[in-house]
N, C-alpha and C positions, 0 to 999 in steps of 0.2 A: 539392564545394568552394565552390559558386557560393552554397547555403546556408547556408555557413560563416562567411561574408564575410558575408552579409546581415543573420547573426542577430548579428556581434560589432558590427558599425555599428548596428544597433537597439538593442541593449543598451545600447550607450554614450548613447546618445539618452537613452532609459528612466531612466539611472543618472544624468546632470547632471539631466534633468527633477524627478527624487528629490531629490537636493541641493538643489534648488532650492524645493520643497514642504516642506522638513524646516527650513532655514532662512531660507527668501529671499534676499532683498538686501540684510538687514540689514548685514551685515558682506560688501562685493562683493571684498576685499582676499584673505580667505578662502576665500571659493567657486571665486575663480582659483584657488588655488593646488589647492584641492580637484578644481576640472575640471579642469586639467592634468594633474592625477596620473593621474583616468580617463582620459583621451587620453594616455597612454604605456602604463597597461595594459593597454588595450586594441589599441593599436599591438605592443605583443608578443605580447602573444595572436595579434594577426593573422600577425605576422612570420615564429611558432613553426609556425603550421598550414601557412604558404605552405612554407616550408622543408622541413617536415614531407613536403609534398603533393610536392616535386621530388625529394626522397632516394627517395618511395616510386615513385615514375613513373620515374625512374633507373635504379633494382632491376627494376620490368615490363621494362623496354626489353633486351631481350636482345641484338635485333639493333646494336644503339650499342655495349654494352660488346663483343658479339666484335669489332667494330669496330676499338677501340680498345683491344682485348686484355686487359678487366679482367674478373679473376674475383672473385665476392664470395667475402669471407673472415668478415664478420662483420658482421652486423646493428645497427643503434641505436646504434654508442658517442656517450655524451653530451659535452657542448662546450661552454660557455660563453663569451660575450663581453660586455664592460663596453660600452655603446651609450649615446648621448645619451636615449635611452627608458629605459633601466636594463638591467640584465643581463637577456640574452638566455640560454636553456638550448637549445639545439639537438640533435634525434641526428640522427646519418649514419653511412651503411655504411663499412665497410672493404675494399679492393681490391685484389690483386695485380694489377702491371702486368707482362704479359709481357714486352714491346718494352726495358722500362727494369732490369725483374728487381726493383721496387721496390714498396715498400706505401705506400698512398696511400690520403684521403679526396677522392675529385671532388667533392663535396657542397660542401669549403670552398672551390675552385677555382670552381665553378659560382657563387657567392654573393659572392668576393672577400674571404674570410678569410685571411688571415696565416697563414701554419702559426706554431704553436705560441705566438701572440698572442693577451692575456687582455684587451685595452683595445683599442678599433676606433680607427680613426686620424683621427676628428674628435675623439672625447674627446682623443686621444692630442694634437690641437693646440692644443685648450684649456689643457690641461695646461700646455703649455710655452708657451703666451701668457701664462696666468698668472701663471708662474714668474720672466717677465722682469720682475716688479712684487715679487714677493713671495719668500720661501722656498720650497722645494721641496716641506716639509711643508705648508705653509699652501695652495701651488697646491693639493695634493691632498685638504685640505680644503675648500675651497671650490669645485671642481669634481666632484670625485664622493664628498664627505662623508665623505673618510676610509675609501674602500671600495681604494685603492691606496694605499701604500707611498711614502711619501720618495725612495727609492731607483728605483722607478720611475719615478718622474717627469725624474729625472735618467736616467735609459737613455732615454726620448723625445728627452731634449733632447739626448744624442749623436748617436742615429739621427734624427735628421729631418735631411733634405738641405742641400744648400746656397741658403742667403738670401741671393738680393742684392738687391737694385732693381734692375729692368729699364731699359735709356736709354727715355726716352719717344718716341713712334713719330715724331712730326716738332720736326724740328732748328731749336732756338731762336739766333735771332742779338744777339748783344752784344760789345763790345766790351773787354770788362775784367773777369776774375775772378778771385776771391779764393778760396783753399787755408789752410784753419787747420789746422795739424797739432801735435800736443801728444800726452801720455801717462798712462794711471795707473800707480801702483804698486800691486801686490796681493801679496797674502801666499798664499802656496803651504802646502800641509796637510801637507806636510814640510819643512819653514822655508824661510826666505829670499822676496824679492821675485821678480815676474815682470811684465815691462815689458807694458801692451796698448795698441799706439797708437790713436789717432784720428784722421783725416783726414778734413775738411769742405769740400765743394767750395760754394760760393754763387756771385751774380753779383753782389752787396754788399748792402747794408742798406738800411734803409727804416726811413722814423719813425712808429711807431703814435699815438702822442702825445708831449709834451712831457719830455723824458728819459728817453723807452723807445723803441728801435729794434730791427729784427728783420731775419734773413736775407731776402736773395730767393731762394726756390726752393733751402732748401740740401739737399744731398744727404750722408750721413754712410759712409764706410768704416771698414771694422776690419781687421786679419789679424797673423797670426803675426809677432814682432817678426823671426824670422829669415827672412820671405820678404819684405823691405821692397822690396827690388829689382823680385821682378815684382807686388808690389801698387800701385807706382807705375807699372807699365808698363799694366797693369790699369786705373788711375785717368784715365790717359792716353786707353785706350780709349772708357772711356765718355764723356771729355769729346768725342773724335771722333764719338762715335753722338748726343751727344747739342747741340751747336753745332755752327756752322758755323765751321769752324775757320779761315777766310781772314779773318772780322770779328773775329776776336778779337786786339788791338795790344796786350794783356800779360795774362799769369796773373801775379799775384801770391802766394808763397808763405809766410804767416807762421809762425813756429814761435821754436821759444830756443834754437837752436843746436846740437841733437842731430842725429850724423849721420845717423842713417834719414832724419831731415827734410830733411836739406840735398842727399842723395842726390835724394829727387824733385825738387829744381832742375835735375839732370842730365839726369834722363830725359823732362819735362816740356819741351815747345816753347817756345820765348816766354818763360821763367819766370824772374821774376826774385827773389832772397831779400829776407823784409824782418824784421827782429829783432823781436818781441814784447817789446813796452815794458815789461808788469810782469815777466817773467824780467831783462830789461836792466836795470831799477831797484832790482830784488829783487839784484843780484849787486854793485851799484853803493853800493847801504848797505853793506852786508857789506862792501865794501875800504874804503870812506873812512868808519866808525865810531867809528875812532880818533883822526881826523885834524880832527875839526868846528871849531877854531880855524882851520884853513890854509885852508877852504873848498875844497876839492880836487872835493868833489860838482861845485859849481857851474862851475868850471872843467874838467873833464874835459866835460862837456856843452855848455859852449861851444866848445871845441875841435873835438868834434865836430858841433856845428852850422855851424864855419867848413869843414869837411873835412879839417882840419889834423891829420895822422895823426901827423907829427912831433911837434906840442905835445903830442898825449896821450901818446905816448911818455915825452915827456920828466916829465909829468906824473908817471905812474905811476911812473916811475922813479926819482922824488925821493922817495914816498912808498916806497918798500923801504928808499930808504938810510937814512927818518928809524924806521924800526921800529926798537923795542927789543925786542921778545917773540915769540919765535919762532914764533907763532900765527899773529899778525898780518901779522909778512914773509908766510907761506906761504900768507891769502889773498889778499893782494895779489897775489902773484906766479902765484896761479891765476885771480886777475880779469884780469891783463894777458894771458896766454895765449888767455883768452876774448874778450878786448876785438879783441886779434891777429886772430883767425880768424874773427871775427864782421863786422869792421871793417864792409865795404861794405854789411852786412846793417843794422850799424847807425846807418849815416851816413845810410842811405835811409828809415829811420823817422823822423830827426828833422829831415832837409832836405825830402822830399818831400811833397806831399799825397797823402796815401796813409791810408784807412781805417784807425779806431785795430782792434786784434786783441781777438779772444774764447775762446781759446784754452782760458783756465782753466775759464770758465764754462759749455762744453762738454760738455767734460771731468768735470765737478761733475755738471750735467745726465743727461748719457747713462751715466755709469759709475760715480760713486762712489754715488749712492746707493745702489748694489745689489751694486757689487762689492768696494767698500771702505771705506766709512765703518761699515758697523758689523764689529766684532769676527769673522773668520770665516775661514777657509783653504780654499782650490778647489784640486780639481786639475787640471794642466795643457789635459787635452782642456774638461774641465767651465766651465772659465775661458775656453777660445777661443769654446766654444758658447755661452757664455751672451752674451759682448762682440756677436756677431755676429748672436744675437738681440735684446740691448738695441739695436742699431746699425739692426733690420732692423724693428721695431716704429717708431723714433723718423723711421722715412723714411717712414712712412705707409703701411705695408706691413702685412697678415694673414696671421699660417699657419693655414695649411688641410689638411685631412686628405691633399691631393693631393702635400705636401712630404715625404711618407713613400714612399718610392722601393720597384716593385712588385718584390720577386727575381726574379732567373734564372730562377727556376724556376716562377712564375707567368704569366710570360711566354710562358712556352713552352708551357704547357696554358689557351695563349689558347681552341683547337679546347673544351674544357671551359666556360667562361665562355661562350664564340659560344652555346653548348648549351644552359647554365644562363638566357640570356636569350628563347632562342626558350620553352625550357619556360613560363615566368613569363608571357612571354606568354598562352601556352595556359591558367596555371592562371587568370587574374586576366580575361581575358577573356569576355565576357559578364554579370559577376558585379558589377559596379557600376549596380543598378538604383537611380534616384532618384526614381521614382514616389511613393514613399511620404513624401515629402516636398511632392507636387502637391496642393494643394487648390483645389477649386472656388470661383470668386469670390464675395467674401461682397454680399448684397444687404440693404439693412436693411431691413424693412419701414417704410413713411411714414409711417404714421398710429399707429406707437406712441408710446408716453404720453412714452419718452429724446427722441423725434427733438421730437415737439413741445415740450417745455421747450427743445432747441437753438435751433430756430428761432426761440421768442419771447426765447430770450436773443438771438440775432441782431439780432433787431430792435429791442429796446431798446437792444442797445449802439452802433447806428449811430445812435440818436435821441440820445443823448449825447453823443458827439465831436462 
């Protein structure tokens, strides 16, 4: 084995050497991509023979398998798996297991193969990194050239675990922060809408330059619209892990008046509601559009800038009686419902100094580009996992091969894997001789005819400067 290794790392030496003699440097754009290509095939050729050298060392060991009660059943069956080096082709034996009454390959146990997995699980998170930017087909173009399936890529993005953001290890103190919570609407691949919230915790804004401002430190949540309850109990927590919760003298929560939203006022400490001005003003055309001689806009707005709940009352209530078109009464009288139950949320946006809200632009940000602005229908799990990816990407976060959760059942033939690492051991050691890369120190000789033109150009060029 130890010759095996030596000859496929020579080769590869020999083989860029060749590229290199065939066409230089002319073109260095190419030759990378040329030497990389050797440096994977070569990498599985090694891969193949190491694997190769542990199935067959497996099969010697007699006394291991009575061990562990495996009889062989069957020699060589082949295997493949999709690897960041390119597909892999492996054989391994086949085993009955007495203890379990079951057939089994220790070989993919030994090496940390997936049963019945055709994509190893760092492609498998490339895949779905990429997917949070693009289509499911395009991920799978541009990460293994169309060698998986659409549809694959979406079974990734079901099966990989759960994404959150971790609280960071030591607890920031401040005294005031801000909660944007807002929604998209998406279209389901068997009609109808499906609400997916957003929830942004920050500690407020910061001016990058002159009319562009930016979160501090914002954090983004996603989940199922019907577990709103404990995703704020959730949201809770990690503000606990992640401040010191005695310095903090108000959470502020902006949102438009939907109850999931106004629910986390309840379950949040300290929190007070504050109305998102462009839903407030987006609701506020809409009743008094009809009305633009009476000036009713300007006046409901003053009223609430006095806190005078009566005058808007009374407001809104002149503009029902003066409706002629039954359209019109009925959104008035759904602005005054809103206006009703918003009240305190939205007397405190326009009395208080309190940061203006970003709620839309979120929102726009993190989710429509991908899950609604163009033409396209999800279904429900595919919709949770993609939000919670978009969500889990936009926090500054990587998935990694490690977000693919090992089974039951690889777990349990840990005793196989302990095995498969002592072997690899055995086969790979000794076998990295890098002599062949030592050379003796070059001496030039002094008095050839190169060294003296150097020198007398030396000495010219200090007689110059």
């Amino acid at each position: 084995m130890d010759n095996i290794i030596q000859q496929i790392i020579m080769d590869l030496g020999k083989n860029i050497c060749r590229k290199i003699e065939e066409g230089g440097l002319s073109d260095i754009d190419q030759f990378a991509s040329d030497a990389l290509e050797l440096c994977k095939s070569s990498v599985r050729e090694l891969l193949t023979r190491i694997v190769q050298q542990m199935n067959e060392e497996l099969r010697m060991n007699k006394r291991f398998r009575k061990e562990q009660g495996l009889v062989l059943k069957e020699k060589d069956r082949e295997r493949s798996i999709l690897t960041e080096v390119g597909q892999i082709y492996i054989k391994r034996d086949y085993y009955y297991e007495k203890a379990s009454k079951k057939y089994l390959y220790p070989l993919d146990y030994m090496i940390g193969l997936p049963p019945y997995e055709r994509v190893s699980h760092n492609v498998s998170a490339r895949l779905v990194t990429q997917a949070a930017e693009c289509s499911y087909e395009k991920s799978a173009a541009i990460v293994t050239k169309g060698e998986v399936s659409k549809q694959t890529v979406k079974n990734k993005l079901i099966a990989v675990g759960k994404l959150e953001k971790p609280a960071p290890g030591e607890k920031r103190i401040v005294t005031e922060l801000h909660i944007f919570a807002d929604e998209d609407h998406v279209s389901l691949q068997g009609g109808g809408n499906c609400i997916v919230p957003l929830v942004t915790l920050s500690e407020g804004v910061r001016e990058v330059h002159r009319g562009r401002n930016v979160l501090i430190n914002p954090v983004h949540f996603t989940f199922p619209i019907k577990q709103a309850k404990e995703a704020w109990e959730n949201i809770g927590g990690y503000i606990s892990k992640a401040y010191e919760e005695d310095e903090i003298k108000k959470i502020y929560l902006h949102g438009d008046g939907a109850s999931w939203i106004k629910q986390g006022n309840e379950e949040l400490y300290n929190c007070e509601y504050v109305m998102d001005k462009f839903h407030f003003e987006k609701h506020l055309r809409q009743a008094t559009a009809a009305f633009n001689k009476q000036n009713y806009r300007f006046r409901i707005r003053q009223a609430i800038q006095e806190k005078d709940r009566k005058k808007a009352v009374k407001l809104v209530r002149e503009m029902i009686s003066l409706c002629s078109e039954p359209k019109h009464k009925k959104r008035v009288k759904k602005f005054f419902k809103y206006l009703m139950n918003n009240w305190e949320g939205i007397v405190r946006r326009y009395t208080e100094d309190i940061m203006g809200s970003c709620t839309e632009g979120l929102v726009s940000h993190i989710y429509s580009e991908r899950l609604s602005r163009d033409p396209m229908g999800w279904s429900e799990a595919g919709l949770n996992r993609m939000a919670e990816l978009r969500v889990y990407t936009r926090n500054g976060c990587v998935v990694t091969g490690k977000a693919f959760k090992r089974t039951d059942e690889e777990k349990k033939r840990s005793i196989l894997r302990e095995y498969g690492e002592e072997r690899l051991r055995n086969v790979i050691s000794g076998s990295l001789d890098w002599s062949i890369f030592e050379k003796g120190q070059y001496n030039p000789a002094i008095n050839k005819g190169t060294q003296v033109l150097i020198r007398a150009y030396g000495r010219q060029h200090s007689m110059v400067s």
